[in-house]
C-alpha positions in Angstrom: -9.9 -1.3 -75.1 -8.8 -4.7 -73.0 -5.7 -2.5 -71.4 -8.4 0.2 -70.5 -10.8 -2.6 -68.9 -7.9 -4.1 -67.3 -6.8 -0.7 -65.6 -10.8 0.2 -64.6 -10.7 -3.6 -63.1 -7.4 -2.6 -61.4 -8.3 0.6 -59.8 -11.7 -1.0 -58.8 -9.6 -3.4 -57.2 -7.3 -1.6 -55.6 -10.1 0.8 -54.4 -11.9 -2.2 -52.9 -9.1 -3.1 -51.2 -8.6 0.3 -49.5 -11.9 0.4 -48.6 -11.9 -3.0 -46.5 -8.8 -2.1 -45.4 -10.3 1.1 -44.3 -12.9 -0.6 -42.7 -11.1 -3.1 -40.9 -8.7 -0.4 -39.2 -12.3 1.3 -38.0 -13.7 -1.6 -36.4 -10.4 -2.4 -35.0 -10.3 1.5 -33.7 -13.9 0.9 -32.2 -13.0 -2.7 -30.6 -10.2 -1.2 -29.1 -12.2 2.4 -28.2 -14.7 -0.5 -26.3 -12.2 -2.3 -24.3 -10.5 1.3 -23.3 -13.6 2.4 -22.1 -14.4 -1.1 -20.2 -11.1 -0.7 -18.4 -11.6 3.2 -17.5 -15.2 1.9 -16.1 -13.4 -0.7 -13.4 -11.4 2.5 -12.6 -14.6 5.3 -12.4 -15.1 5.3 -8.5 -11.5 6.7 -8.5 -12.1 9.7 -10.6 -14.2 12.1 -8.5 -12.6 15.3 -7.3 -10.3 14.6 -4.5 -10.1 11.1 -4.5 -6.6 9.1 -4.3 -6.7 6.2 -7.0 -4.5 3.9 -9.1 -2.2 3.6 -11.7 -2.9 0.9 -14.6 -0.4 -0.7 -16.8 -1.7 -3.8 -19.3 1.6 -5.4 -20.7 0.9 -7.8 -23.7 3.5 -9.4 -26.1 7.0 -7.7 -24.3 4.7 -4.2 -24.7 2.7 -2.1 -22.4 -0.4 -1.6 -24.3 -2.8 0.6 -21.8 -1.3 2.6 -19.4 -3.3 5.1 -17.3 -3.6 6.8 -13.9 -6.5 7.1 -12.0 -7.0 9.5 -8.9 -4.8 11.9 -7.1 -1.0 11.4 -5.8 -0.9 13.6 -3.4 -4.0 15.2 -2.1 -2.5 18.2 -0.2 -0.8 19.3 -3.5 -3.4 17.9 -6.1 -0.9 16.1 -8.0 -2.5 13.4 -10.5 -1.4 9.3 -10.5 0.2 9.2 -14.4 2.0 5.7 -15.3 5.6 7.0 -13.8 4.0 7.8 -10.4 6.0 5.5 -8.2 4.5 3.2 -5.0 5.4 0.8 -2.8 4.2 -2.4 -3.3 4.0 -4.2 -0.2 4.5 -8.0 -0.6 4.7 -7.7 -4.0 8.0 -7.1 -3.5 8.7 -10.4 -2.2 9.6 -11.8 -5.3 12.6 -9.7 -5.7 13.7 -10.6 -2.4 13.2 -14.4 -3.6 14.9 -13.3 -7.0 17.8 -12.2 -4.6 18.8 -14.9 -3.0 18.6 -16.9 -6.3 20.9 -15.5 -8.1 22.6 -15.2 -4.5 22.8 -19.4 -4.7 23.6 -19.3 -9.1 26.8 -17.1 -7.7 27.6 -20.7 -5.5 27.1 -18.1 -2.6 24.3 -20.3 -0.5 22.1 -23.2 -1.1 18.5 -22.7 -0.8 18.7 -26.1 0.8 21.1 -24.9 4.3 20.1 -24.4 7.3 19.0 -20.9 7.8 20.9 -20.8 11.1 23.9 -21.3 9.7 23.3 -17.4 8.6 21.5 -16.5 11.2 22.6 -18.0 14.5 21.5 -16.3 16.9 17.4 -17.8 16.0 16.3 -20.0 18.5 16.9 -23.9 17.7 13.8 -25.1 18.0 15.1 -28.9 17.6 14.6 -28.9 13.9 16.4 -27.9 11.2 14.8 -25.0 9.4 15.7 -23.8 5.7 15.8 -21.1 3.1 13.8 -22.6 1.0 11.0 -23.1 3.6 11.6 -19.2 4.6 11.1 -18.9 0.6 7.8 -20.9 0.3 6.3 -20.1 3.8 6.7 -22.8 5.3 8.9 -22.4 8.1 6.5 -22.2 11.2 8.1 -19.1 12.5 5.7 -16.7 13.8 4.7 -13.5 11.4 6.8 -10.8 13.2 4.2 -8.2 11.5 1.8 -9.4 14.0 4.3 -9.7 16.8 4.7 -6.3 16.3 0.9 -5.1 16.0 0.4 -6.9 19.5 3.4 -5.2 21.4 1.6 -2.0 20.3 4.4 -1.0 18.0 3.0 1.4 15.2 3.5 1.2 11.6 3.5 4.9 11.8 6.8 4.7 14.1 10.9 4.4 12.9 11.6 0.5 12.9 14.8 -1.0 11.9 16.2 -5.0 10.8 17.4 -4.7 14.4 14.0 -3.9 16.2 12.4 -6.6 13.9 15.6 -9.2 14.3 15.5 -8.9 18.3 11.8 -9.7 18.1 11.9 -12.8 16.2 14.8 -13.6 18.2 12.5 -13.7 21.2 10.4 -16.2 20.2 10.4 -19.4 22.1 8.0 -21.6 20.0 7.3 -22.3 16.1 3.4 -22.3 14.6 4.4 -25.5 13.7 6.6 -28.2 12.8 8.8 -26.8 9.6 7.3 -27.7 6.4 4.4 -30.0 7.9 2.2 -26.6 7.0 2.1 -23.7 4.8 1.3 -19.9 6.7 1.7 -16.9 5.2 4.6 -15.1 7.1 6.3 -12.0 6.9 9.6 -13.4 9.3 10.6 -15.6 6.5 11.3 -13.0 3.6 12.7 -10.1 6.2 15.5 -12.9 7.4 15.9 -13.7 3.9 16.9 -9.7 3.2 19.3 -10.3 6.8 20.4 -13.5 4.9 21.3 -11.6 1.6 23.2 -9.1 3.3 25.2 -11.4 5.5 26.3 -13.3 2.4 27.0 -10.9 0.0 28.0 -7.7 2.4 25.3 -5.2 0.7 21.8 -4.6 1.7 19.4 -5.7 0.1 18.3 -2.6 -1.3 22.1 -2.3 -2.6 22.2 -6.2 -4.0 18.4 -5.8 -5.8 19.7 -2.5 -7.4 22.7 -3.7 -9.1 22.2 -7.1 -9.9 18.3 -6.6 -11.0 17.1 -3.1 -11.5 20.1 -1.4 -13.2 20.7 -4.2 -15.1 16.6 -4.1 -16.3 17.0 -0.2 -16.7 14.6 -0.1 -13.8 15.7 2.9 -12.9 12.5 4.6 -10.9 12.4 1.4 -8.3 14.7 0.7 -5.1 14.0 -1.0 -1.9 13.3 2.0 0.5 15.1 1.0 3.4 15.9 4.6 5.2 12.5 6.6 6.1 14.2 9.5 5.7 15.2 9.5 2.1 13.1 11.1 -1.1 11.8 9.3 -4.0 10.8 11.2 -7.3 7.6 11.2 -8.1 6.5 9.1 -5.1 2.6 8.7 -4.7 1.4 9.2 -0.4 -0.8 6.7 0.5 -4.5 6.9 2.2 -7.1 5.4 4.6 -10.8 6.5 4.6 -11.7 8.3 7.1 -14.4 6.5 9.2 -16.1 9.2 10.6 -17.1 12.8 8.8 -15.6 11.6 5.5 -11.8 12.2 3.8 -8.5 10.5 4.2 -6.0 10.5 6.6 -2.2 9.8 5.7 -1.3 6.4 5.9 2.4 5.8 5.3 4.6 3.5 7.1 8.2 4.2 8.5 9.5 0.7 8.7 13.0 0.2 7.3 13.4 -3.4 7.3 12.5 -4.6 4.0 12.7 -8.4 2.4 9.0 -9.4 2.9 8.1 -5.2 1.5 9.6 -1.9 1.0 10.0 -2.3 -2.9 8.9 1.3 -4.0 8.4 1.3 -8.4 5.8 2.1 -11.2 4.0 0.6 -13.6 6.2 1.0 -16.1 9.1 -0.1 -14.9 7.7 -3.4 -13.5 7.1 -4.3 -17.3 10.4 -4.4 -17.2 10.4 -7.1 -14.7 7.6 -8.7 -16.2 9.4 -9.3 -19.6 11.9 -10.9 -17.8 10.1 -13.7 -17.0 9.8 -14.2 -20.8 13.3 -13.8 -22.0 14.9 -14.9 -18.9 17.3 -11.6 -19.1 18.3 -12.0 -15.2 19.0 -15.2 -14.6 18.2 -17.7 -17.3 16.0 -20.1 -18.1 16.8 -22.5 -14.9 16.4 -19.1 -12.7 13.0 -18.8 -14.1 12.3 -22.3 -13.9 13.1 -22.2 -10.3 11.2 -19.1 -8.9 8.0 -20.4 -10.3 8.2 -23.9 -8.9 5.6 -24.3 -6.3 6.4 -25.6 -2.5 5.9 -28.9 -1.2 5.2 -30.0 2.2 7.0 -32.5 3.9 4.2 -35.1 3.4 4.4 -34.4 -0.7 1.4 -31.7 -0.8 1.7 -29.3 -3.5 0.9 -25.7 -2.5 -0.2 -22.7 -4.4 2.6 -20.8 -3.7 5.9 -21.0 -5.3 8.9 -18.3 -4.0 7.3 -15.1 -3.8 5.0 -15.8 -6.2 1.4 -17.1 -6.2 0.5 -19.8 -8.9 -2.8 -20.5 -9.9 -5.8 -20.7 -12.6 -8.4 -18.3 -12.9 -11.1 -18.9 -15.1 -9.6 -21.5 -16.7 -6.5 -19.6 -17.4 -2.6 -20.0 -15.8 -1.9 -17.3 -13.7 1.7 -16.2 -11.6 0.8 -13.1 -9.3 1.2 -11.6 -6.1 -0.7 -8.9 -4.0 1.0 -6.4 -1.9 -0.3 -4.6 1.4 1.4 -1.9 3.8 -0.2 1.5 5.2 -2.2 2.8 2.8 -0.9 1.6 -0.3 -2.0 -1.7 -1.8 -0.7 -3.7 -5.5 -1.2 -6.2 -7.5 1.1 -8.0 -10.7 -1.5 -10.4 -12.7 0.6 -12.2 -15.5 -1.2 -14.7 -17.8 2.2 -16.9 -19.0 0.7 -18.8 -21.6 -1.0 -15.3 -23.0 2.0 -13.2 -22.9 -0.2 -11.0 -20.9 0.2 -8.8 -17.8 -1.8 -6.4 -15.5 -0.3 -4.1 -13.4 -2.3 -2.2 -10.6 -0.6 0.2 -8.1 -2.6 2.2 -5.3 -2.5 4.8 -2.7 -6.0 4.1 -0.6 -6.6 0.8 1.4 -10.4 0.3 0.3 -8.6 0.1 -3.6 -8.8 -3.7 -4.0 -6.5 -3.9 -6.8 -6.4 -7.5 -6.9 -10.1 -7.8 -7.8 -9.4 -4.6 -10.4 -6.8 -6.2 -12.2 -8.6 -9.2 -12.9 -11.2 -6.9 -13.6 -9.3 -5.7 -16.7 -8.3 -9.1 -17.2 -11.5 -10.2 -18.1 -11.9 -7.1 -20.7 -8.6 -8.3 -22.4 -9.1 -11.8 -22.4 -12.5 -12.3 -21.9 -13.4 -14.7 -24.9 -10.6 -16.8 -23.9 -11.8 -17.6 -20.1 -14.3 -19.7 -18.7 -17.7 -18.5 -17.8 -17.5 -17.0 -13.9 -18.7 -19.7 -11.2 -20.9 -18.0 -8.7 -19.4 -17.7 -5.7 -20.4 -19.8 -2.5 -23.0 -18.1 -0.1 -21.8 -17.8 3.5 -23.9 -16.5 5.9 -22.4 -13.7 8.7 -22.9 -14.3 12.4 -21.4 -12.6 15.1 -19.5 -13.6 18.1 -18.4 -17.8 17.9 -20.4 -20.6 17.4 -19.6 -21.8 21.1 -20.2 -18.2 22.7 -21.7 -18.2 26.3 -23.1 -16.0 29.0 -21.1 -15.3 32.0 -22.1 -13.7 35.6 -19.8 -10.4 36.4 -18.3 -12.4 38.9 -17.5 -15.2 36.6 -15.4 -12.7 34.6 -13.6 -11.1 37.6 -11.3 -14.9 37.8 -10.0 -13.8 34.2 -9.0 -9.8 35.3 -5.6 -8.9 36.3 -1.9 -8.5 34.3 -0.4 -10.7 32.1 3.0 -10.3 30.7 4.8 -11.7 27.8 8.6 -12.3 27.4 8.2 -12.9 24.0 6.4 -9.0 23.5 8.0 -7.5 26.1 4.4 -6.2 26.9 1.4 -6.8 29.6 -2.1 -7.4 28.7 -4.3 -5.8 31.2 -7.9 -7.5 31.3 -10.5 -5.6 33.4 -13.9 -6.6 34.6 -16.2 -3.7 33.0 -19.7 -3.9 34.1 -19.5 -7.9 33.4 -17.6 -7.5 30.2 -13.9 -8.6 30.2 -11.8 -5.6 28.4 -8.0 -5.7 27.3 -5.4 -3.1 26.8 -2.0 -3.2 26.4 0.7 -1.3 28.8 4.3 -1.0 27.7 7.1 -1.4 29.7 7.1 2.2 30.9 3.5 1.6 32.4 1.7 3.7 29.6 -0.9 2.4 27.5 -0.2 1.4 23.9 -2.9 2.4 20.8 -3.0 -0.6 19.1 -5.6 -2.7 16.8 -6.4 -4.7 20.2 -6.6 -1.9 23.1 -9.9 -1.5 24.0 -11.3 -4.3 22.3 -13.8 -6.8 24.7 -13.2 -10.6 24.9 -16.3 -12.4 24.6 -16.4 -15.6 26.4 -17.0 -18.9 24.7 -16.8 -22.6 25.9 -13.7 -24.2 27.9 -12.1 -21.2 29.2 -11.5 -19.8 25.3 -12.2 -15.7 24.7 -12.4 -14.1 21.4 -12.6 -11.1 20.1 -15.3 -9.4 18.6 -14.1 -9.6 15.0 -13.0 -13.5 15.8 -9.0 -12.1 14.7 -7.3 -13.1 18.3 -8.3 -16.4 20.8 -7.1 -15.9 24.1 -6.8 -20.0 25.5 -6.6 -19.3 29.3 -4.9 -22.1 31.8 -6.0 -22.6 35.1 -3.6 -24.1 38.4 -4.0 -27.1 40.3 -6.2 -24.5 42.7 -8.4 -24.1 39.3 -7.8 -20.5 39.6 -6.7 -18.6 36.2 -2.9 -18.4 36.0 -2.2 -17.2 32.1 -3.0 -17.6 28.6 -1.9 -18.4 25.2 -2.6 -16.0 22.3 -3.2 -17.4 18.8 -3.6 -14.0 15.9 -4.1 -15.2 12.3 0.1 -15.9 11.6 1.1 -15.9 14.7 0.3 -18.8 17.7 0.9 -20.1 20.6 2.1 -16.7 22.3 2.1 -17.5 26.2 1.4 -14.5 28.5 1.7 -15.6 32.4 -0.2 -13.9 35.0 1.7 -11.4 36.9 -0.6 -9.5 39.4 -4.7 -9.9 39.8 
């Protein structure tokens, strides 16, 4: 009778516990239905018919635990973004480039601490000695040869080499500033550093990345790209918005140089990369130590930005990440250290914003871990500049005419329009260039200064002992202090 009560005791037992257990799985199976469906909402913009879109990876604990894609790959053949589709990543890659030269200086090869002309020569000396680890932590005061490019009129859409892109830095007589009294984001610093890597170690970058940090991570869907000519399996096109009448256009660059971009990869295999930061499998622990230690100015100023890599908090949580930008493809790598926890956003349309998305997910992940979100500071819009002021036609006529820059190659042509002062650029064959600032009108503000529109470029014109205008200085966003001279009114 006791053994029979024992085993009915038992079995109830035993049923109870499958029955929790049970239960627990099912509420475990909703939680994670809930947070699936959270993350496809940050993603449900990119789902209609048509659209280009992204592809998600969430890496937690050495796995990927959501992986999804979001959109179309390529619109003319209606192939859909999956986790293998592969991108480039724009500045995202520079932390490989930064990885590079690491293990470049573990291999007793270089010392972040040389000067960088001791690798590259023929840079200007500008009087003060300039290093790799201020190209590294941007910091170097050498002027963003992205922009330098955008205001000779050269085209992302056109073939560029390292040459084209070397020759242009070269040409530049004047820093943004004293080396490491400032930090700027520039793209000269990491496309030297891919010149740098190849000058030490006699392979490109693309071949030095690839067999001392992709093959050896089985990364084997991600290269640098640095022929436009060459095919990439399962590559994604990239897209802009069409302005007017709706659609995309194609938006894919043909720049070969690479170091500050030009990394081309997939969710998955940047897990790979990821975990690496965890068990230290390229380079150790001092490698790892080193990558993520954040710049320093030269008046002890700590900066946000370490080599390659940003470093900061967000809601209350330790974050390492960079964003990544070029044509129409835009990416973001999220990693929350102290969480073993990663997001992974990759894009083919400018408007994607997958920096904002991947915090997005983030906060579905780790929500209940974070601090509440701070409401963002109100700024008010204006147009024009605070000092902006009205000028006669004939005021404006003293600022028309040619002016021509050695260090673009290029002249500016300014032109009295009906009292409003319009620029365009003319190559060196006398044609006019399509660029970002042809066409545009410079609106007048105080003390000979001219802005455009948008407030991106400030035209500082100079004046001669006659008072009459006799050139200008150009200062756009990473790049300052360009000096165009008059050459014809």
């Amino acid at each position: 009778m006791q053994m029979a009560i024992r085993s009915r005791m038992s079995s109830g037992f035993w049923a109870g516990a499958m029955i929790f257990s049970m239960l627990a799985v099912a509420t475990e199976s909703h939680a994670q239905d809930k947070k699936t469906a959270a993350v496809d909402e940050v993603f449900s913009d990119l789902t209609k018919t048509g659209s280009p879109g992204c592809a998600l990876g969430v890496y937690r604990d050495g796995k990927i635990v959501y992986s999804k894609g979001y959109g179309l790959a390529n619109l003319e053949e209606n192939v859909a973004i999956t986790p293998q589709s592969v991108f480039d990543i724009g500045s995202t890659s520079k932390q490989f480039t930064a990885a590079s030269i690491l293990l470049l200086e573990k291999q007793g090869k270089l010392s972040i601490s040389d000067d960088i002309r001791k690798y590259l020569p023929e840079l200007p000396d500008y009087g003060q000695k300039i290093t790799v680890l201020q190209l590294l932590n941007h910091t170097s005061g050498l002027r963003d040869y992205l922009t330098l490019m955008e205001l000779a009129g050269i085209n992302i859409d056109g073939v560029t080499t390292d040459e084209d892109a070397l020759q242009m830095i070269v040409r530049q007589k004047a820093l943004n500033f004293a080396p490491g009294s400032d930090w700027l984001y520039s793209n000269t610093g990491f496309f030297l550093l891919s010149v740098i890597v190849k000058r030490v170690s006699g392979k490109s970058l693309r071949e030095f990345a690839g067999e001392n940090i992709f093959t050896p991570l089985e990364m084997t869907h991600t290269q640098y790209r640095d022929d436009h000519t060459s095919l990439i399996a399962n590559r994604a096109m990239a897209y802009d918005v069409k302005e007017k009448g709706g659609g995309y256009s194609l938006d894919v660059s043909y720049f070969e140089q690479t170091g500050d971009g030009a990394v081309h990869t997939s969710v998955e295999d940047l897990q790979k990369w990821d975990e690496n930061f965890y068990n230290g499998r390229i380079g150790g622990k001092d490698f790892l130590t080193e990558i993520q230690e954040v710049g320093k100015l030269n008046n002890g100023k700590l900066l946000l930005y370490a080599k390659g890599l940003r470093i900061e908090d967000y809601r209350g949580l330790h974050t390492v990440s960079h964003g990544g930008s070029w044509g129409g493809y835009r990416a973001e790598l999220l990693r929350f250290p102290e969480q073993h926890f990663s997001v992974a956003c990759l894009c083919n349309v400018e408007s994607a914003n997958p920096s904002k998305r991947a915090h997005q997910v983030a906060d579905v992940f780790l929500g209940e871990l974070m601090k509440p979100r701070s409401a963002a500071p109100q700024t008010e819009e204006r147009n024009g500049f605070i000092d902006k002021v009205e000028m006669r036609s004939d005021d404006m006529s003293a600022f028309a005419g040619d002016f021509w820059s050695d260090e673009l190659r290029v002249t500016y042509r300014l032109e009295n329009v009906k009292g409003r002062l319009m620029l365009n650029v003319i190559g060196a064959d006398g044609t006019r260039r399509a660029t970002s600032i042809s066409g545009k009108e410079l609106v007048p503000g105080m003390h000979d200064i001219f802005r455009t529109p948008n407030q991106k470029f400030t035209f500082h014109f100079s004046r001669d002992a006659k008072g009459e205008v006799n050139g200008f200085t150009l200062d756009a966003g990473r790049t300052r202090g360009l000096v165009f001279g008059r050459v014809s009114r």
